[in-house]
Structures are given as C-alpha cells and as structure tokens.
C-alpha positions as CSV (number, residue, x, y, z in Angstrom):
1,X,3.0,-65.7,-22.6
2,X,3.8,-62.6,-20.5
3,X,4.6,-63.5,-16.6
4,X,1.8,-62.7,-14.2
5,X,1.9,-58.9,-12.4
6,X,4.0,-59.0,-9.0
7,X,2.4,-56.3,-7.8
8,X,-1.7,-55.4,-8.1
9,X,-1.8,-51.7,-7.4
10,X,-5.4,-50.6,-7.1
11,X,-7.4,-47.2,-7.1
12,X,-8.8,-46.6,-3.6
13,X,-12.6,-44.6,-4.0
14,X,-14.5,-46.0,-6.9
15,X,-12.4,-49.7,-6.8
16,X,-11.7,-50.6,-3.2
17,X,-14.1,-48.2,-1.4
18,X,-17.4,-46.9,-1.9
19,X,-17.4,-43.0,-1.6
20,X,-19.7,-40.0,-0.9
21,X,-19.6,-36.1,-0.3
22,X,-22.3,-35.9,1.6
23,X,-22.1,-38.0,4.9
24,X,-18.5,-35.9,5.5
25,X,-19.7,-32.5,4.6
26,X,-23.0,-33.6,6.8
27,X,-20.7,-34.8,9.7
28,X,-18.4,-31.4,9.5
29,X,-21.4,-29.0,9.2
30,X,-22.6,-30.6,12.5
31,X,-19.5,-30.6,14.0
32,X,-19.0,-26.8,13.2
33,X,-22.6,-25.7,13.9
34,X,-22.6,-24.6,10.3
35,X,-24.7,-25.6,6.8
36,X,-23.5,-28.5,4.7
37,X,-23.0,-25.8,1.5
38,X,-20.5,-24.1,3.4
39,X,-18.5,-27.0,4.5
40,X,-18.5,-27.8,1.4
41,X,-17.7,-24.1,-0.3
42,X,-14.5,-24.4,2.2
43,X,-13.4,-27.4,1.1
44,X,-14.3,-28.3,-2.5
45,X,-15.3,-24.7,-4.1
46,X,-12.0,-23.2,-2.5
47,X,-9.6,-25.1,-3.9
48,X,-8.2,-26.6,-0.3
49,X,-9.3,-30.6,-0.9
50,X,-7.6,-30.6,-4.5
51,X,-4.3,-28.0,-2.7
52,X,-4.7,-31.2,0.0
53,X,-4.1,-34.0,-2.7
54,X,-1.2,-32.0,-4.0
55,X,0.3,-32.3,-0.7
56,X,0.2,-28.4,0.3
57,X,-0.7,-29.4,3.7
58,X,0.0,-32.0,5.9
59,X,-3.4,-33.7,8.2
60,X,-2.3,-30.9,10.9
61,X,-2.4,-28.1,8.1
62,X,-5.6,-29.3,6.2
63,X,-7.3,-29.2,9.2
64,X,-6.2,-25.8,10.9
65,X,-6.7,-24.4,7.1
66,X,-10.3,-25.4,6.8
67,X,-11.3,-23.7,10.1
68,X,-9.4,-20.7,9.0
69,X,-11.5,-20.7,5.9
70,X,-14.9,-21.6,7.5
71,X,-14.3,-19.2,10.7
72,X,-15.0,-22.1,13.2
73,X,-13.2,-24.6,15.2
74,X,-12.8,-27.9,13.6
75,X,-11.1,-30.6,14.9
76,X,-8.7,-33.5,13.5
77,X,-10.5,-35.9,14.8
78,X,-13.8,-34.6,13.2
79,X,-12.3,-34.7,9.9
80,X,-10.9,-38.1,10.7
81,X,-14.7,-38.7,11.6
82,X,-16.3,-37.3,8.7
83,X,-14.1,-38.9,5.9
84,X,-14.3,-42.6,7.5
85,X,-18.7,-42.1,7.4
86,X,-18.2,-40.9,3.7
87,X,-16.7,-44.2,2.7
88,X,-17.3,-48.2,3.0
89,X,-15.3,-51.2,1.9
90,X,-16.3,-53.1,-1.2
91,X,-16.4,-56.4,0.3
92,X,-16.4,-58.3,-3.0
93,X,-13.4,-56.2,-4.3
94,X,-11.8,-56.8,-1.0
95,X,-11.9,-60.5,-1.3
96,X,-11.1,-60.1,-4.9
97,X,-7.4,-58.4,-3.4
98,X,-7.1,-61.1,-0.4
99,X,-7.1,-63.8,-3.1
100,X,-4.9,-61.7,-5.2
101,X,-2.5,-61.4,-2.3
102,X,-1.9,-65.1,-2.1
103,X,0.3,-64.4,-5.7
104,X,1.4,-60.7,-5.8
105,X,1.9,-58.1,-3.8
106,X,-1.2,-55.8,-3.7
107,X,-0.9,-52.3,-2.7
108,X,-3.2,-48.8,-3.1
109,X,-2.3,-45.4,-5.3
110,X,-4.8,-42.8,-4.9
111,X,-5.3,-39.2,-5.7
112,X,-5.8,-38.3,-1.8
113,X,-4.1,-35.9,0.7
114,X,-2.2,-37.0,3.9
115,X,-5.1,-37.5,5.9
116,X,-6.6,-39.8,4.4
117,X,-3.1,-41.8,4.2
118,X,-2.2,-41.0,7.6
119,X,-5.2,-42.1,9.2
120,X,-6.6,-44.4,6.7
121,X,-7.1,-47.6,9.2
122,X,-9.7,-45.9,11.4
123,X,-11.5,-44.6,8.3
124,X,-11.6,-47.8,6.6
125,X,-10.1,-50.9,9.2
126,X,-11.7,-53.7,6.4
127,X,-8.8,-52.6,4.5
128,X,-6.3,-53.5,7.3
129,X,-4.0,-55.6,7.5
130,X,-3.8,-56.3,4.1
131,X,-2.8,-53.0,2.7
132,X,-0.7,-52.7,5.7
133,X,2.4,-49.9,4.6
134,X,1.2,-50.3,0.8
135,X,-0.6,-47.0,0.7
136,X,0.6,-44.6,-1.5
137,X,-1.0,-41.1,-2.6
138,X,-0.7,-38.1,-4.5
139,X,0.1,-36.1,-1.3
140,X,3.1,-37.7,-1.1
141,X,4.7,-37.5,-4.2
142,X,3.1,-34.3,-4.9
143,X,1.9,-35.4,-7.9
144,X,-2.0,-36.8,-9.1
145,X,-3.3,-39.4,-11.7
146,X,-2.9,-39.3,-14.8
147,X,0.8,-37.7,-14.3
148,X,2.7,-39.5,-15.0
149,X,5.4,-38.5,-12.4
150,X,3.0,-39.8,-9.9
151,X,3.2,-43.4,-11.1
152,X,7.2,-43.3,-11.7
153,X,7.2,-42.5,-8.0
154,X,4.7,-44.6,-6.9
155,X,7.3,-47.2,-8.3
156,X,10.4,-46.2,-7.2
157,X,8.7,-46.4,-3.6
158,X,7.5,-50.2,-4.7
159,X,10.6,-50.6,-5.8
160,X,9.1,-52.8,-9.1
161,X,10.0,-52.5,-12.8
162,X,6.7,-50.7,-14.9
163,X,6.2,-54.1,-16.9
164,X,5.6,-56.0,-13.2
165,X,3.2,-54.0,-12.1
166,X,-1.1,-54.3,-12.9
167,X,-3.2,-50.5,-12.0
168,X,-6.6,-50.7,-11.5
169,X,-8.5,-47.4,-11.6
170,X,-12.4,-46.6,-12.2
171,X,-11.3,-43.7,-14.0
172,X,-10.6,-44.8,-17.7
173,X,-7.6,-41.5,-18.3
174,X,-5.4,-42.7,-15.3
175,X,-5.9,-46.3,-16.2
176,X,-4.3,-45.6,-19.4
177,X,-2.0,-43.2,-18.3
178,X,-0.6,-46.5,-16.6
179,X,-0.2,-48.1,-19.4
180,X,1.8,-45.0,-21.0
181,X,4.1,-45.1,-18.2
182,X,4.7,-49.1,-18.6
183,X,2.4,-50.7,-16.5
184,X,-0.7,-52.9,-17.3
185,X,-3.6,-51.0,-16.9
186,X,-7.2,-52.3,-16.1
187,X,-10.5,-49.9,-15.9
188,X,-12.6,-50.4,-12.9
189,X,-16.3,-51.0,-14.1
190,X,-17.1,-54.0,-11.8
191,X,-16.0,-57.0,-9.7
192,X,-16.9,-59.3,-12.2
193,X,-14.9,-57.6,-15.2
194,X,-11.7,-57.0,-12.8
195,X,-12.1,-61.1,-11.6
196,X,-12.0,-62.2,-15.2
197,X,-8.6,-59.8,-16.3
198,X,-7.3,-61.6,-12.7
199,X,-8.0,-64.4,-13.8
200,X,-7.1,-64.2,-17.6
201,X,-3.3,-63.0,-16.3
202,X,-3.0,-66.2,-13.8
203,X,-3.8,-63.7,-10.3
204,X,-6.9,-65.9,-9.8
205,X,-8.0,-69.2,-10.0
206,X,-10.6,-69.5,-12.7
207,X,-14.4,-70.3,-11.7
208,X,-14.7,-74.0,-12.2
C-alpha cells in the first residue's frame, strides 16, 4: 500500500474559496466613479489580470497599470478591497484542510498574480494561520496550471519529491496535469468526494 501524501497542496478559488467577478469589478467601478463593464474591459478584456498571473507586474505595478488603462486613480488598497468582497472561505473545505493538517503538511498553488499572494490574509484571514507561508502562485514562478513548469517549481519551493505530494484542483486539466508531473491528483467537485479520497489515502479518519 502506497504511504499517505506529506503534503496536501490545494487549488485556492473553486476548492478553498468561493469566488466571483462581480462584487470586485462592482467595488472598483465605485471606487473609480466609473461602470462595472469598464473595470472589467481593463482588467479581464485587456489582457492585464491573465499578464498579472504571469507575473508581469508586481501588486505596485498591477495596480498603477489598471489606472493607466482605465484613465482614473485607483488605489492598492481598493484593489486589496475589491478582491477580498469577491471571495469567501469554504468553511467545510477549511475544516476538511485543518484535519488534514494534523497528518501532512497542507499548502495552496493557484493561478493568481502577486496581489492576491501578497495580501492574501486581509482578503481571506479564515485562511490564516493555517496556510501561513504555504502560498504559492503562478506569479511567482511565472508559470500557470496545467504547465507543468509551474508544479516542478511549486516543488522545488516545497522542497517534496512528486510521489509525496496530493493536488487538489476544481479544474479537471490541471488536476491531471499533476499527475503527469508525479503527483497524485484529485478533481475538486465537492467536500464530500475530496473527504472520501482523504480518507481512502489515510489523511482522514473515516466516518464511524
């Protein structure tokens, strides 16, 4: 029987997080004094979220890039501000990764820019301390899921062999994609389906 991953590394939006465009492009637009559709034509549409992820700009840059591309102020903290009402903690997934913690180590990949990463405990504090240092993202390693240079760096930072390590994604290509690069690979559809995998590799007690 195969040992039990030491390390659960788990998608952020769609897995730990709940996510939504349009609470942050409602919260910029009335920050800016402008319409949602062109927060969003600046953001999305233009390419600069997705540049973002790849890491062409750091928080500083994202932010001072946007305004150049709307024509209006907009300020870090906004953005800080709009990201953290466009997302909200799973709390059953949450207490699915505290119990998990009690066996591995649990950490977060995700296809995000630095931001997010930098300022990721006033957007979502329910995920604090636990993933305390343990957030990785696409920014960094300027590379996104399914690459597979992103999870040989994602790695190398853990500093854990392929074969030790469990992914759990929402989408089904980079959960896979995982599992090309040596991992063990689970796709996110529910609490319930990712409990019984947990469970079924010795990360959980089973339900008695």
């Amino acid at each position: 029987m195969n040992a039990a991953p030491a390390v659960v590394l788990f998608d952020l939006d769609g897995v730990l997080a709940h996510y939504a465009h349009a609470p942050r492009l409602r919260h910029l637009a009335q920050h800016c004094g402008c319409r949602d559709d062109e927060v969003h034509a600046a953001l999305f549409e233009s390419g600069l979220e997705n540049d973002a992820d790849l890491g062409l700009y750091d928080d500083g840059a994202q932010v001072e890039e946007l305004a150049r591309r709307l024509g209006r102020p907009v300020t870090l903290e906004a953005c800080v501000e709009a990201r953290r009402a466009s997302m909200q903690a799973d709390p059953e997934v949450l207490a699915i990764a505290e119990a998990v913690a009690r066996r591995a180590r649990v950490a977060i990949l995700t296809n995000n820019n630095l931001l997010l990463q930098r300022h990721l405990p006033r957007i979502c504090p329910p995920l604090f301390p636990l993933f305390e240092d343990a957030v990785y993202c696409s920014a960094q390693f300027r590379a996104a899921k399914p690459d597979p240079a992103v999870f040989a760096a994602c790695l190398s930072a853990l500093g854990a062999d392929p074969g030790e390590v469990l992914f759990v994604d929402d989408k089904a290509a980079s959960a896979e994609a995982a599992v090309r690069a040596g991992m063990r690979g689970h796709h996110f559809t529910s609490a319930r389906a990712l409990r019984l995998e947990l469970q079924r590799l010795g990360l959980l007690e089973s339900a008695t």
